[in-house]
TIVO-2410 file (N, C-alpha, C; in nm, 3 decimals):
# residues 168
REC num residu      c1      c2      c3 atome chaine
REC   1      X  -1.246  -4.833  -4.044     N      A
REC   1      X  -1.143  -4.802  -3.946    CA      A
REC   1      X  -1.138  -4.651  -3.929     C      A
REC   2      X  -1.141  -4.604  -3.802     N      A
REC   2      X  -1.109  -4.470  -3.754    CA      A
REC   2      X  -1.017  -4.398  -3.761     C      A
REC   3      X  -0.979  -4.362  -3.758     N      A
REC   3      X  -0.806  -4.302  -3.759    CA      A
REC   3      X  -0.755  -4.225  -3.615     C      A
REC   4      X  -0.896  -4.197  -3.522     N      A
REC   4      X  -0.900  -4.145  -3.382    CA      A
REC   4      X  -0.817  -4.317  -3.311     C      A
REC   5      X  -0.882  -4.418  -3.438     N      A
REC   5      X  -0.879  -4.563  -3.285    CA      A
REC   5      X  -0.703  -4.637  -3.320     C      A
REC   6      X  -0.653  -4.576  -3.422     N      A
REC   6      X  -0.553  -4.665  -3.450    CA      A
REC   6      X  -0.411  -4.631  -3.375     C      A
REC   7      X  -0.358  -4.748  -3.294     N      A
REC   7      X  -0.261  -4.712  -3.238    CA      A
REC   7      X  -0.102  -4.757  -3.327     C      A
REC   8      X  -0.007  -4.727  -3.261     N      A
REC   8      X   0.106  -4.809  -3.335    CA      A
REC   8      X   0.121  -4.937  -3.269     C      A
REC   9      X   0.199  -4.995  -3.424     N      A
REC   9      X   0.245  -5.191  -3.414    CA      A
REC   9      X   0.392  -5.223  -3.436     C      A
REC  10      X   0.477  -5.211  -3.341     N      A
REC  10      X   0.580  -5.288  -3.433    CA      A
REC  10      X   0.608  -5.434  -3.444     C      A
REC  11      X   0.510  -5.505  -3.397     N      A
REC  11      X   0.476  -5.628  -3.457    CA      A
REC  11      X   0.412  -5.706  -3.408     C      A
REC  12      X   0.374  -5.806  -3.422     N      A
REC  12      X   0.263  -5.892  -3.428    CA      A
REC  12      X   0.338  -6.038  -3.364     C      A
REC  13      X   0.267  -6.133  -3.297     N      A
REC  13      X   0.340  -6.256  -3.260    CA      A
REC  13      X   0.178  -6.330  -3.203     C      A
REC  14      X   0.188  -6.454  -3.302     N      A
REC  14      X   0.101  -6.555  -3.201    CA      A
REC  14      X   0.127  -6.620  -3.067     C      A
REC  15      X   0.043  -6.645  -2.963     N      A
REC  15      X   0.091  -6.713  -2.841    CA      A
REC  15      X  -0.028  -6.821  -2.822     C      A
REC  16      X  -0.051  -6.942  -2.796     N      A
REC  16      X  -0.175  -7.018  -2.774    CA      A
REC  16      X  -0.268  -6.933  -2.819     C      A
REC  17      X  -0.315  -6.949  -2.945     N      A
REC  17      X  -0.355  -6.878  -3.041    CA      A
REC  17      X  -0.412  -6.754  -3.025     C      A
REC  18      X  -0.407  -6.694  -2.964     N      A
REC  18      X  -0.379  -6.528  -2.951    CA      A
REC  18      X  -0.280  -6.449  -3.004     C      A
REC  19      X  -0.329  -6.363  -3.037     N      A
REC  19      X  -0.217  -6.239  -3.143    CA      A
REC  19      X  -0.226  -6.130  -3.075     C      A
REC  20      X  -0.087  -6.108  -3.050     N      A
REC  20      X  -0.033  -5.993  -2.926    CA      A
REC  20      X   0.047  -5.868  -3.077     C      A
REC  21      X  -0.007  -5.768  -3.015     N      A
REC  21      X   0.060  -5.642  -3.066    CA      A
REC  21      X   0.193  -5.541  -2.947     C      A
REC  22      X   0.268  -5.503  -3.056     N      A
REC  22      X   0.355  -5.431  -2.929    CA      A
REC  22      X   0.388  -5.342  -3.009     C      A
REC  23      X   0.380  -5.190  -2.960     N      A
REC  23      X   0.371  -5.065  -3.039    CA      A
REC  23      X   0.461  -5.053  -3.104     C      A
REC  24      X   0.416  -5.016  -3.258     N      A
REC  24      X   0.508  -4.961  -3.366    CA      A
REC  24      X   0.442  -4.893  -3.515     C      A
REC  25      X   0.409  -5.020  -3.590     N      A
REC  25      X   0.312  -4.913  -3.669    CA      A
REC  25      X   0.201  -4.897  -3.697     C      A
REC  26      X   0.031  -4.970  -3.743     N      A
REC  26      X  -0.084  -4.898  -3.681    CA      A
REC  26      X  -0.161  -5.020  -3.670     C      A
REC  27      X  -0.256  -5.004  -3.589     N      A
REC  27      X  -0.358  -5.099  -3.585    CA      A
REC  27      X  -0.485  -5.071  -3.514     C      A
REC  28      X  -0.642  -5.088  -3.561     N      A
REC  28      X  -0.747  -4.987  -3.527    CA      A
REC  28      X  -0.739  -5.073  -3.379     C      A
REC  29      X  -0.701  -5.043  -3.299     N      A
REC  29      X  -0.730  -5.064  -3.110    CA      A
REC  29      X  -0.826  -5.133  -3.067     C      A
REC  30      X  -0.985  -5.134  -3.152     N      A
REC  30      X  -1.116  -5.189  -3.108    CA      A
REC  30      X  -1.144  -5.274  -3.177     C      A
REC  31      X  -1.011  -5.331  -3.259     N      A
REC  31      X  -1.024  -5.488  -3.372    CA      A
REC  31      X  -0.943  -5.624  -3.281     C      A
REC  32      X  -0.873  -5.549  -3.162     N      A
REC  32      X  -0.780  -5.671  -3.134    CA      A
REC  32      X  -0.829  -5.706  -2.999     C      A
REC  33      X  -0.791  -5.785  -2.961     N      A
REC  33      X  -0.815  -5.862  -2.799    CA      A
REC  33      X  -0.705  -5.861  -2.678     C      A
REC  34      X  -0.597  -5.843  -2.760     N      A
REC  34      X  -0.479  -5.912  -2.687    CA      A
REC  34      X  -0.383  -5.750  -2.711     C      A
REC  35      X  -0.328  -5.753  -2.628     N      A
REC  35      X  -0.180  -5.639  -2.629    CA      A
REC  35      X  -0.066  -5.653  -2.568     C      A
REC  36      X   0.063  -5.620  -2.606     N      A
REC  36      X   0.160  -5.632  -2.555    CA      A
REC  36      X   0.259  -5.508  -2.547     C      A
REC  37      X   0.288  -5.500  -2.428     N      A
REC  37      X   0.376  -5.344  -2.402    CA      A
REC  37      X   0.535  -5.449  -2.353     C      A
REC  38      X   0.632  -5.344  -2.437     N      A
REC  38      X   0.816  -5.402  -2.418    CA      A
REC  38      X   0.842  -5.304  -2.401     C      A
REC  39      X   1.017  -5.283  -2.325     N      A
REC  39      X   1.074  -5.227  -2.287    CA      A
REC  39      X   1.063  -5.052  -2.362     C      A
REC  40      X   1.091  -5.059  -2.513     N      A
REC  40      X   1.035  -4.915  -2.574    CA      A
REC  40      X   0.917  -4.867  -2.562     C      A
REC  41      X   0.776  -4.896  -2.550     N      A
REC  41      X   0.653  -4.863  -2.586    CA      A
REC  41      X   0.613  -4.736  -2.477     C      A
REC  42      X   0.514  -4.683  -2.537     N      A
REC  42      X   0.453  -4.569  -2.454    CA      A
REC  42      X   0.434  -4.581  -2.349     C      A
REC  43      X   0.409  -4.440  -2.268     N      A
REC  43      X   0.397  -4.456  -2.137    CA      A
REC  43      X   0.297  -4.487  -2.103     C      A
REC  44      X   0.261  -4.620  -2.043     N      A
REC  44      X   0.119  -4.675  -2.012    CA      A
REC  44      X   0.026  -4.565  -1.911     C      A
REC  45      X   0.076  -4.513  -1.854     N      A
REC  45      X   0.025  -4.406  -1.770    CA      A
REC  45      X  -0.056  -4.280  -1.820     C      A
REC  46      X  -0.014  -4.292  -1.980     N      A
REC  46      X  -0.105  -4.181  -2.070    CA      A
REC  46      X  -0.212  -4.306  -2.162     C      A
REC  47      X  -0.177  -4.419  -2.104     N      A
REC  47      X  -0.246  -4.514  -2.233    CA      A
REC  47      X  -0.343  -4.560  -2.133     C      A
REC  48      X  -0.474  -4.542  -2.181     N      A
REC  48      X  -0.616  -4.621  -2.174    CA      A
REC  48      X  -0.630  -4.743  -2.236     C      A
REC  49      X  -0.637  -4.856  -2.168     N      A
REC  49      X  -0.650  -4.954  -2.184    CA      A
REC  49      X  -0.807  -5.002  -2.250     C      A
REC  50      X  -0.848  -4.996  -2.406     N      A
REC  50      X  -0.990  -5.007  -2.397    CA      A
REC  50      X  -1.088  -5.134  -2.355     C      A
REC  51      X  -1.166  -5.128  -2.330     N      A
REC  51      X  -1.228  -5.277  -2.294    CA      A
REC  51      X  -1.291  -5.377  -2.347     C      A
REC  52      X  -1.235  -5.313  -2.526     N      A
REC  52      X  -1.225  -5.459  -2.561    CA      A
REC  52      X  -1.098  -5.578  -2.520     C      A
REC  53      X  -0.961  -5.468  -2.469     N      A
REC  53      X  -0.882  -5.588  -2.467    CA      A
REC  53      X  -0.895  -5.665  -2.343     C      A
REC  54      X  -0.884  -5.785  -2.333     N      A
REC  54      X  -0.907  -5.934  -2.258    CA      A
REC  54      X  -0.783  -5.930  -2.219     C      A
REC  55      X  -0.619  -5.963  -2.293     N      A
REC  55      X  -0.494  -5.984  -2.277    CA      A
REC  55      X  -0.423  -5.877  -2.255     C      A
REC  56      X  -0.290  -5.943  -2.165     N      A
REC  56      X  -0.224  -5.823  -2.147    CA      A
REC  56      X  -0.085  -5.915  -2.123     C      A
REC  57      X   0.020  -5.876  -2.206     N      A
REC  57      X   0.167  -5.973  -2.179    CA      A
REC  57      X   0.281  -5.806  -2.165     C      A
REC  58      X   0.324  -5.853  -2.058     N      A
REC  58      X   0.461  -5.781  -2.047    CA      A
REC  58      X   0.597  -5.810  -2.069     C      A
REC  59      X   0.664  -5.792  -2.189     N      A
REC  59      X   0.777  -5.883  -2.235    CA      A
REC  59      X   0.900  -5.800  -2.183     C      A
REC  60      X   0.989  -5.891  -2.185     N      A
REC  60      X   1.070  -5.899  -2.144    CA      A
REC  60      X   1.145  -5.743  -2.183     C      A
REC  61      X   1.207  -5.680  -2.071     N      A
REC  61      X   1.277  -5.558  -2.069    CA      A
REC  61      X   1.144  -5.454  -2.004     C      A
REC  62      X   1.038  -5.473  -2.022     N      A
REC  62      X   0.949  -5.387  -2.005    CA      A
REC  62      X   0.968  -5.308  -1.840     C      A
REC  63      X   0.988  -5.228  -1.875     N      A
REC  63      X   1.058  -5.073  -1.769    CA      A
REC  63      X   0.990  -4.981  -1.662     C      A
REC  64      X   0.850  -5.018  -1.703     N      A
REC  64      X   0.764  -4.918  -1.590    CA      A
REC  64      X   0.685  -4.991  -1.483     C      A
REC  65      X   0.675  -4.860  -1.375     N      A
REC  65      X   0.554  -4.955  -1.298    CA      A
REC  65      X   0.450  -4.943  -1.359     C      A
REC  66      X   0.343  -5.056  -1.269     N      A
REC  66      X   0.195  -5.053  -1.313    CA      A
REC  66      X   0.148  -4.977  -1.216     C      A
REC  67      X   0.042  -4.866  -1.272     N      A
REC  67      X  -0.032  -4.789  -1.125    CA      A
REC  67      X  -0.105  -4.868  -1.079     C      A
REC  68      X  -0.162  -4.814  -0.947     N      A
REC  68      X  -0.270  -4.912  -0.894    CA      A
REC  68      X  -0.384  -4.906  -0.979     C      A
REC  69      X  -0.474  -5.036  -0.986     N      A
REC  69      X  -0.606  -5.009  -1.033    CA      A
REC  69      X  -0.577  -4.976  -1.210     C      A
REC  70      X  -0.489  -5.010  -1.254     N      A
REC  70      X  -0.491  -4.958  -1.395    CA      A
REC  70      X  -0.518  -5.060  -1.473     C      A
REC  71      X  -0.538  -5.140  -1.464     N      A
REC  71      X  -0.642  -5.256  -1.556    CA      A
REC  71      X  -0.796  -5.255  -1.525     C      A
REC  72      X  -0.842  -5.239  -1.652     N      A
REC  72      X  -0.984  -5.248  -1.668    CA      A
REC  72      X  -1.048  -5.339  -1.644     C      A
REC  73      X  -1.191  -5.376  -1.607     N      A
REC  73      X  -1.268  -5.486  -1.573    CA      A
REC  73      X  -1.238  -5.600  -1.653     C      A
REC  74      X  -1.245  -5.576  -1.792     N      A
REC  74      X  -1.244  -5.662  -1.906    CA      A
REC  74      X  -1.083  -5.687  -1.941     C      A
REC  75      X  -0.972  -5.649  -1.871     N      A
REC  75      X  -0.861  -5.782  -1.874    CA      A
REC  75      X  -0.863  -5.862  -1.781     C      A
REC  76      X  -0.883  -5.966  -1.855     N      A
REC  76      X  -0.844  -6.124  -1.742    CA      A
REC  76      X  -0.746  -6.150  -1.749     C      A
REC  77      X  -0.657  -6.144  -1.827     N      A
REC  77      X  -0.536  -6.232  -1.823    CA      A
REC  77      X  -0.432  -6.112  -1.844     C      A
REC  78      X  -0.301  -6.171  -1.758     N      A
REC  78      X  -0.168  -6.053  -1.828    CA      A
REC  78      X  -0.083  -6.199  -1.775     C      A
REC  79      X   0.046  -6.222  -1.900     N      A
REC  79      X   0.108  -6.318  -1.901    CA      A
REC  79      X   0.251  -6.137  -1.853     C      A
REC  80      X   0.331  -6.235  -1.767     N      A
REC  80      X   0.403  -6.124  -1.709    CA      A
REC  80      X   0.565  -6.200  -1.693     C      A
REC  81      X   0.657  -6.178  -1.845     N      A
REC  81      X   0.796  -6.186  -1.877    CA      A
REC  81      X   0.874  -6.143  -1.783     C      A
REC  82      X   1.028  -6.120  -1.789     N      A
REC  82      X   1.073  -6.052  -1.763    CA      A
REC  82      X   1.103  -5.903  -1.694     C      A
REC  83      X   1.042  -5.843  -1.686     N      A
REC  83      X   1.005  -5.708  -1.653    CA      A
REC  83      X   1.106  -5.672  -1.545     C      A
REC  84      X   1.118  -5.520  -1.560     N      A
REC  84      X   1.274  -5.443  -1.473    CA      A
REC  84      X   1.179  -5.406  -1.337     C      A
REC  85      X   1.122  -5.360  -1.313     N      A
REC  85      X   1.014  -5.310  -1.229    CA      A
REC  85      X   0.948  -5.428  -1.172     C      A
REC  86      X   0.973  -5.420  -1.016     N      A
REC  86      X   0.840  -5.514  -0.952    CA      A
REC  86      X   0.748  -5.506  -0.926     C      A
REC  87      X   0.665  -5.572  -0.940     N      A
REC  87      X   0.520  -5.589  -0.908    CA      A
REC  87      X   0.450  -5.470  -0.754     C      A
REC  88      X   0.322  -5.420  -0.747     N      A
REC  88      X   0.341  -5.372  -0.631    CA      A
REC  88      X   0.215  -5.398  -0.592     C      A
REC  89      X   0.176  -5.374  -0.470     N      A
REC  89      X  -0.012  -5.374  -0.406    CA      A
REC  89      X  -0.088  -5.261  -0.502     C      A
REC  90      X  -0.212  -5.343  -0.563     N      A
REC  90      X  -0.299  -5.321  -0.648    CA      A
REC  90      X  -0.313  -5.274  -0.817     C      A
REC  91      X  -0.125  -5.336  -0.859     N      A
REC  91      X  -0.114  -5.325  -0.999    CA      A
REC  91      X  -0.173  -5.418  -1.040     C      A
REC  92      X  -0.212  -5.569  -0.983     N      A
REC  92      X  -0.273  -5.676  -1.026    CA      A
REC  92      X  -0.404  -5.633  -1.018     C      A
REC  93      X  -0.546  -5.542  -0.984     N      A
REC  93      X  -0.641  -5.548  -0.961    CA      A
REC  93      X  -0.722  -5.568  -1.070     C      A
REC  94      X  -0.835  -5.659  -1.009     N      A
REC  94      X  -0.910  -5.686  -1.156    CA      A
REC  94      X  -0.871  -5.832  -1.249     C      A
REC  95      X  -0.773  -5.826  -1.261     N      A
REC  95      X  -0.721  -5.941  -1.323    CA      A
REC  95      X  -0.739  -6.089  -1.259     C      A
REC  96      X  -0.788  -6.162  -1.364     N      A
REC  96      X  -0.830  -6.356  -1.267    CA      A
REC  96      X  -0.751  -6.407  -1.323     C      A
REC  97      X  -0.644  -6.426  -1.397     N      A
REC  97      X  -0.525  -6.546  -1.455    CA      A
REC  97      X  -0.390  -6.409  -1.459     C      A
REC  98      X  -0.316  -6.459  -1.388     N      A
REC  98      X  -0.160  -6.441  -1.388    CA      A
REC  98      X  -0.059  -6.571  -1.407     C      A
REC  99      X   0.037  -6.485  -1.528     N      A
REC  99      X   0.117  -6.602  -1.551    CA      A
REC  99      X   0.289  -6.567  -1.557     C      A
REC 100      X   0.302  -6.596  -1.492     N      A
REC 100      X   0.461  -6.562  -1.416    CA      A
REC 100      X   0.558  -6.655  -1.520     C      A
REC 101      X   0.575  -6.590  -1.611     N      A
REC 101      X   0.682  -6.681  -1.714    CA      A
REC 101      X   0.828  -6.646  -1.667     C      A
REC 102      X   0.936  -6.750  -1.728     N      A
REC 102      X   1.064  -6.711  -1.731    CA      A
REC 102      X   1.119  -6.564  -1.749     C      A
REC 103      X   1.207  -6.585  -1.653     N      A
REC 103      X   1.283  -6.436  -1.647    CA      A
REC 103      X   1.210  -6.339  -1.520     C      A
REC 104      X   1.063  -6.367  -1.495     N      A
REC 104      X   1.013  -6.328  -1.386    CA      A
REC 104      X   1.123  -6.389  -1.242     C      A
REC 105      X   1.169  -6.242  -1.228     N      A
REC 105      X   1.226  -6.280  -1.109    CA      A
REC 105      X   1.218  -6.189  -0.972     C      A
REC 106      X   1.096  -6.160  -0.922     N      A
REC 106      X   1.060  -6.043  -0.840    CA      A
REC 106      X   1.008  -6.091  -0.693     C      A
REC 107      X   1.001  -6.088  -0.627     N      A
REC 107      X   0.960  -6.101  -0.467    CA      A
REC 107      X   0.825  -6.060  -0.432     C      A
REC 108      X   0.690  -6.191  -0.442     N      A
REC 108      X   0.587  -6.152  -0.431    CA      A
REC 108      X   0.563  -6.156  -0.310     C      A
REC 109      X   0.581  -6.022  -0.247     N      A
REC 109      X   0.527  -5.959  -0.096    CA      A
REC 109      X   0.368  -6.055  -0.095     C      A
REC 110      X   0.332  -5.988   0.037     N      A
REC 110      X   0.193  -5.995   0.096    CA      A
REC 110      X   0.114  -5.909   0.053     C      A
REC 111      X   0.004  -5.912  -0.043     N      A
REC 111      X  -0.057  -5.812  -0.094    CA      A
REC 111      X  -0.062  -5.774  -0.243     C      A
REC 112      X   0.049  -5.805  -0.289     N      A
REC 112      X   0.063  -5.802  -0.414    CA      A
REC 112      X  -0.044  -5.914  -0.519     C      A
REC 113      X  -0.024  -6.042  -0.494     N      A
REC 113      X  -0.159  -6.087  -0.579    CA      A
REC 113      X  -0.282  -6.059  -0.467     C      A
REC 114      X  -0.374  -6.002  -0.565     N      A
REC 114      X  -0.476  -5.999  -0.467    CA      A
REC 114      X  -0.586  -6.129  -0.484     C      A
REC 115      X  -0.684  -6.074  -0.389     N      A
REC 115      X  -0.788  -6.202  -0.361    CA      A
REC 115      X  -0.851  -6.258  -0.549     C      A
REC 116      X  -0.863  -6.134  -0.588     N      A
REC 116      X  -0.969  -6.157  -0.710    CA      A
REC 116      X  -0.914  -6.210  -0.819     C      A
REC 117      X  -0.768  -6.292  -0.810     N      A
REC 117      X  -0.726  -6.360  -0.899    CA      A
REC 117      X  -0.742  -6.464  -0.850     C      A
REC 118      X  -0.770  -6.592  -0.972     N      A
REC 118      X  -0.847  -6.712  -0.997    CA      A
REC 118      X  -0.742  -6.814  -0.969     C      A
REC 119      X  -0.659  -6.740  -1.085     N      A
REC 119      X  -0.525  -6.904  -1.127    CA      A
REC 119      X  -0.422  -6.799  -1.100     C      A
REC 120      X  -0.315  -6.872  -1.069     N      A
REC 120      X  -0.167  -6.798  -1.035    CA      A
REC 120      X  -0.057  -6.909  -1.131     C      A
REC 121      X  -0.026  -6.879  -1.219     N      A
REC 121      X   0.030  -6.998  -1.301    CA      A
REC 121      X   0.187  -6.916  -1.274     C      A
REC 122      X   0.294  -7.009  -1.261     N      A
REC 122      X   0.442  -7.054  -1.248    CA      A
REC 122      X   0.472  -7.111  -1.296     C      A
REC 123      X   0.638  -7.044  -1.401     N      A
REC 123      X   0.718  -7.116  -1.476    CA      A
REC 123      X   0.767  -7.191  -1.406     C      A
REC 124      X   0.864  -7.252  -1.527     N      A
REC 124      X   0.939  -7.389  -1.419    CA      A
REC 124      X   1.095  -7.313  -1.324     C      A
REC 125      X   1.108  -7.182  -1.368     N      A
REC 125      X   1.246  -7.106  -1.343    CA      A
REC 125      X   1.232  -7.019  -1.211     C      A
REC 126      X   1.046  -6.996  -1.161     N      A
REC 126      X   1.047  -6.933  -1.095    CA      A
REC 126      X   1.091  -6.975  -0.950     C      A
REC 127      X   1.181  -6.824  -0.921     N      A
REC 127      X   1.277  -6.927  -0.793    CA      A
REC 127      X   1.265  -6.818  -0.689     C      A
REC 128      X   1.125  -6.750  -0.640     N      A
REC 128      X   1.172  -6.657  -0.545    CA      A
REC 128      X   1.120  -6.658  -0.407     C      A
REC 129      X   1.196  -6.674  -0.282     N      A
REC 129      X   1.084  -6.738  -0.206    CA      A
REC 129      X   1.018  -6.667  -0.158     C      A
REC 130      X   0.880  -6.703  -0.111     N      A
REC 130      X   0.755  -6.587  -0.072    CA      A
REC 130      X   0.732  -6.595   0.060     C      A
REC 131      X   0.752  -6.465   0.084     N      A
REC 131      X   0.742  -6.392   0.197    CA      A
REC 131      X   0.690  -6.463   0.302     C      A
REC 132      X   0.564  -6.510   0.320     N      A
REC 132      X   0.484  -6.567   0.398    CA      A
REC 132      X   0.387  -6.631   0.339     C      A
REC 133      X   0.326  -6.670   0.468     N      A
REC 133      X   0.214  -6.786   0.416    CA      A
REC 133      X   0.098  -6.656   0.321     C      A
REC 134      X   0.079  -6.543   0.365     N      A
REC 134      X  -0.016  -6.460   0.292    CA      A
REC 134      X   0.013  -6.421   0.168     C      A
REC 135      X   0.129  -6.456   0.121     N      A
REC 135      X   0.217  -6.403  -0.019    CA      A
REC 135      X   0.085  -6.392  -0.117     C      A
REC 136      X   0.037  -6.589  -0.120     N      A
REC 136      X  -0.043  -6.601  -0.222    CA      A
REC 136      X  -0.209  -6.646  -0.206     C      A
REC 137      X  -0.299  -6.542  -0.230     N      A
REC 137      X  -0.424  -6.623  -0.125    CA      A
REC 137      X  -0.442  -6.766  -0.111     C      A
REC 138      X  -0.498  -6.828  -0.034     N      A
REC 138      X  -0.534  -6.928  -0.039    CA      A
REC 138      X  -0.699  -6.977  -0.155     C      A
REC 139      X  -0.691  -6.906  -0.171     N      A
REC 139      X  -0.893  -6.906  -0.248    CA      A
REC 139      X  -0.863  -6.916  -0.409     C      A
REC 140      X  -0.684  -6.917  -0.451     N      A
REC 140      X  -0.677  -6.946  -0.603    CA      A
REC 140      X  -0.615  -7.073  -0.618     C      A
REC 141      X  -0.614  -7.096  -0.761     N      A
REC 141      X  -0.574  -7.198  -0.778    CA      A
REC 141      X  -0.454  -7.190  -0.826     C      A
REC 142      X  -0.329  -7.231  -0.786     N      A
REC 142      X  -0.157  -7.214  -0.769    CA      A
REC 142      X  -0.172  -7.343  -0.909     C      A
REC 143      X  -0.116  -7.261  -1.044     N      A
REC 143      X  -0.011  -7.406  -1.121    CA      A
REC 143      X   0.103  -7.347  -1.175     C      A
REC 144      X   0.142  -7.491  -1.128     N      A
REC 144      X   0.314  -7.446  -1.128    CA      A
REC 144      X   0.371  -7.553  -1.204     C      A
REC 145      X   0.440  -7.452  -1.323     N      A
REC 145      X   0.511  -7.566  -1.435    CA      A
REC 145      X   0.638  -7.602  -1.398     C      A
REC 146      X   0.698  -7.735  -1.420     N      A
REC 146      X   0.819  -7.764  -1.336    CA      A
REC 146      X   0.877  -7.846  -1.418     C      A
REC 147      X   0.998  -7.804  -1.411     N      A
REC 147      X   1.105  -7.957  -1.480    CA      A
REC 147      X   1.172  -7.976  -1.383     C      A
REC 148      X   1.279  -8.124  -1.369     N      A
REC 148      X   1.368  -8.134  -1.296    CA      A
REC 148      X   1.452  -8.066  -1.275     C      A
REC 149      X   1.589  -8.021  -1.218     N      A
REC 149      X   1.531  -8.025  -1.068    CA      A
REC 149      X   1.404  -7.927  -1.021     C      A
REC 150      X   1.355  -7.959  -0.930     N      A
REC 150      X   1.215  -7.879  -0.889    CA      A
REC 150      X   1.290  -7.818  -0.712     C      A
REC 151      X   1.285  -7.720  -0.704     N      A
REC 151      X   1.278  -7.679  -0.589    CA      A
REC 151      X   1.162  -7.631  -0.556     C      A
REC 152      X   1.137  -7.750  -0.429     N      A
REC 152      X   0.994  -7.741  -0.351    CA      A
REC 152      X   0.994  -7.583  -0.209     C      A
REC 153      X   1.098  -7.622  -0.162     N      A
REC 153      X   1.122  -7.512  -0.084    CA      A
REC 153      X   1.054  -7.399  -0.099     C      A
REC 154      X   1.031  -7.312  -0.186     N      A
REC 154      X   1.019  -7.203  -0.242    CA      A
REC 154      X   0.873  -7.187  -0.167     C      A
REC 155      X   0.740  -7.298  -0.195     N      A
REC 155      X   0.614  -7.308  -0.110    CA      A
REC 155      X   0.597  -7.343   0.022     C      A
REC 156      X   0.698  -7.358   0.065     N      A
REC 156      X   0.667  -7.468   0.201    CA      A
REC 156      X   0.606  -7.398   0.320     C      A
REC 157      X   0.587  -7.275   0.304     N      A
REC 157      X   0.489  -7.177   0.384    CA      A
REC 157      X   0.380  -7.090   0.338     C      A
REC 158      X   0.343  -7.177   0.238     N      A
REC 158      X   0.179  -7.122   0.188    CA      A
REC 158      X   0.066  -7.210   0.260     C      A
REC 159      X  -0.047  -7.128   0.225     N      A
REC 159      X  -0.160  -7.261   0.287    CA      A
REC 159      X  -0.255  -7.181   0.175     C      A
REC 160      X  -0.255  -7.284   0.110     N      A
REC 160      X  -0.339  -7.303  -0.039    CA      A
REC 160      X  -0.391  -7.430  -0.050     C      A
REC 161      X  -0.528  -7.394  -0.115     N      A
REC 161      X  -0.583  -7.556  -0.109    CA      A
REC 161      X  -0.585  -7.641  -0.188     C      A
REC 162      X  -0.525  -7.557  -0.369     N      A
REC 162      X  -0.574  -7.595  -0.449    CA      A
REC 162      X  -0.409  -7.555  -0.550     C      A
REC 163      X  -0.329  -7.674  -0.525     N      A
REC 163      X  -0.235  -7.635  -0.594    CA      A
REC 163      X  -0.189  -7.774  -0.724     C      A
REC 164      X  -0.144  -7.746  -0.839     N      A
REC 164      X  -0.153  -7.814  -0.916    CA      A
REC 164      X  -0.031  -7.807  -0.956     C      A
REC 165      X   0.069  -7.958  -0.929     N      A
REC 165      X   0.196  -7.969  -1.036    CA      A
REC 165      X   0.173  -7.994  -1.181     C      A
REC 166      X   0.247  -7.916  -1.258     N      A
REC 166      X   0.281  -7.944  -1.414    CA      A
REC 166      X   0.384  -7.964  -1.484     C      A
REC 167      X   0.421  -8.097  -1.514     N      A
REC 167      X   0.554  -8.126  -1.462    CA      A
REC 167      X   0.550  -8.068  -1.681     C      A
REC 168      X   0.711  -8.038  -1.690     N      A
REC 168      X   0.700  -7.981  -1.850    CA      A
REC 168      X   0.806  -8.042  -1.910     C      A
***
């Protein structure tokens, strides 16, 4: 271990068996896969994302924007909590799985997911309605986790081809 590569941990949490870090006390940066930035953590704007990490979760409270283009080739996935800050055109770039968990409660304009995401996954809470039919491309695949009651409304002006209920 380096001592140039180790960042801070303040702790550790499994998710579908992935192990997410969120800054506090150390961990060598080019051992893990997965990361997680919360409401305290550094300013991502001085933080290089290296390319070993794959994951990216934004938990709940998390406070900043994302610049454009600031994910690296090599994250696919960012599971995206709560967060104070909305989403904007080309903070998603790069990324093929987005997952809009509870507490996500933001207004996905036109432009904001872009083409080069794969899957667009939805909690069962998400309740915001989208803009237009361009909100969400049509070329991904929409799953959307749902319990009763389900408000359908929320899609009824997309044109997607490939959308999948998951009832939970």
């Amino acid at each position: 271990m380096h001592m140039n590569n180790l960042i801070p941990v303040s702790n550790s949490f499994d998710s579908n068996g992935q192990t997410y870090y969120t800054i506090g006390n150390y961990v060598d940066i080019y051992e893990i896969t997965s990361i997680a930035f919360g409401p305290n953590t550094i300013d991502i704007k001085t933080f290089s994302i290296p390319s070993n990490i794959k994951n990216v979760i934004l938990l709940d409270g998390f406070n900043q924007e994302i610049p454009q283009n600031y994910f690296p080739n090599t994250v696919t996935t960012i599971i995206i909590h709560n967060i104070s800050k909305p989403l904007s055109i080309g903070s998603l770039s790069n990324i093929k799985n987005v997952y809009l968990k509870d507490g996500f409660n933001h207004p996905l304009e036109s432009g904001i997911i872009p083409t080069s995401i794969q899957k667009l996954y939805l909690s069962p809470n998400f309740n915001q309605k989208l803009f237009s039919s361009s909100s969400i491309p049509n070329s991904i695949v929409l799953e959307i986790f749902y319990s009763d009651p389900f408000d359908y409304t929320i899609f009824t002006n997309l044109n997607i081809n490939n959308i999948k209920l998951l009832k939970q």
